[in-house]
Structure formats: structure tokens, C-alpha cells
C-alpha positions in Angstrom: 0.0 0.0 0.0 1.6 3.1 -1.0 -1.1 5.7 0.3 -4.2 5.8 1.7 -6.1 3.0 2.6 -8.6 0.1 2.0 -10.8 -3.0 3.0 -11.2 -6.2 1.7 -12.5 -9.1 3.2 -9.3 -9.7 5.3 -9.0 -6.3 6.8 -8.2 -2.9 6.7 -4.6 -2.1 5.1 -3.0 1.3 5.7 0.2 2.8 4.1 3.3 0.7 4.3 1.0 -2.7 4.1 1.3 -5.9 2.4 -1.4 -8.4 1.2 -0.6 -11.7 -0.2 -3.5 -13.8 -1.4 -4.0 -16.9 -3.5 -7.0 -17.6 -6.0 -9.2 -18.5 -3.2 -9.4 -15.0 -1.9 -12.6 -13.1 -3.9 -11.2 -9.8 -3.8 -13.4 -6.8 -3.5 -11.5 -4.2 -1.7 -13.0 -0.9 -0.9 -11.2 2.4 -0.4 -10.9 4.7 2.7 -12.1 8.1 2.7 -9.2 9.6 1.5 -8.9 6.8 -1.6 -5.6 4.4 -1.8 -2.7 3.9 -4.3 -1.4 0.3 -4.5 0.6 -1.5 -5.8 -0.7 -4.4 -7.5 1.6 -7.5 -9.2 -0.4 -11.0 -10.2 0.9 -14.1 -11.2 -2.2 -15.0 -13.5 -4.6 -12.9 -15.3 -7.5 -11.3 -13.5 -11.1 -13.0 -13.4 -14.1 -9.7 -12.7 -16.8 -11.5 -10.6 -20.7 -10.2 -10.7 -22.7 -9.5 -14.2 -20.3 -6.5 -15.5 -17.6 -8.8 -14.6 -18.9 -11.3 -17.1 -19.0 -9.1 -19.6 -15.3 -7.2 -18.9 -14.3 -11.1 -18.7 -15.3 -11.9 -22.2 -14.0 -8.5 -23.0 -10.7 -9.3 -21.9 -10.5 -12.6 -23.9 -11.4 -10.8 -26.9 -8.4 -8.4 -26.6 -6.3 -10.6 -25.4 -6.3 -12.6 -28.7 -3.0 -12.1 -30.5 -3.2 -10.6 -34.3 -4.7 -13.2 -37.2 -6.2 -15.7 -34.3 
């Protein structure tokens, strides 16, 4: 966490944090008053959850396809 903060499921995290999580974790953080810059590095692509996230999901896909696929 590099400012600010935010809440997930796991807890709060304040400047100077670190979360680790695994697939199993369905992250939905939410940010403080003040908002939060983080930063983020995954191992495998990101999967949205909830209707929009089906739709950015087959979004993502789509783009992801290399040219002439």
C-alpha cells in the first residue's frame, strides 16, 4: 500500500501494508475516505466477478487474442 487506505475481506490495510493472497481470496477491496494507491503484481490474469464482470471477462479474452487468431 503506498497511500491511503482500503478494506477487503481480510481487513483494513494502511500505508506501508502488504497483502498476499492466493485464488481462493474473492477480492473486493473498498477504499478509505481519502482513496488508496497500490501496488498491484499478479501471477495469473485477472477474473471480474458479478454481471459486468462477465461481460469485462469476455471482453478481456477478446483483446487478449494475438493478431490473425
Amino acid at each position: 500500500m503506498l497511500e491511503g487506505d482500503y478494506c477487503d475481506e481480510v481487513g483494513r490495510f494502511r500505508r506501508g501494508d502488504l497483502q498476499i493472497a492466493n485464488e481462493s481470496l474473492s477480492h473486493k477491496p473498498v477504499a478509505g475516505a481519502t482513496g488508496c494507491l497500490c501496488l498491484t503484481v499478479l501471477a495469473a490474469p485477472v477474473r471480474f466477478s458479478g454481471p459486468v464482470g462477465w461481460l469485462l471477462n469476455i471482453w478481456r479474452r477478446l483483446h487478449a487474442r494475438k493478431p490473425g487468431e
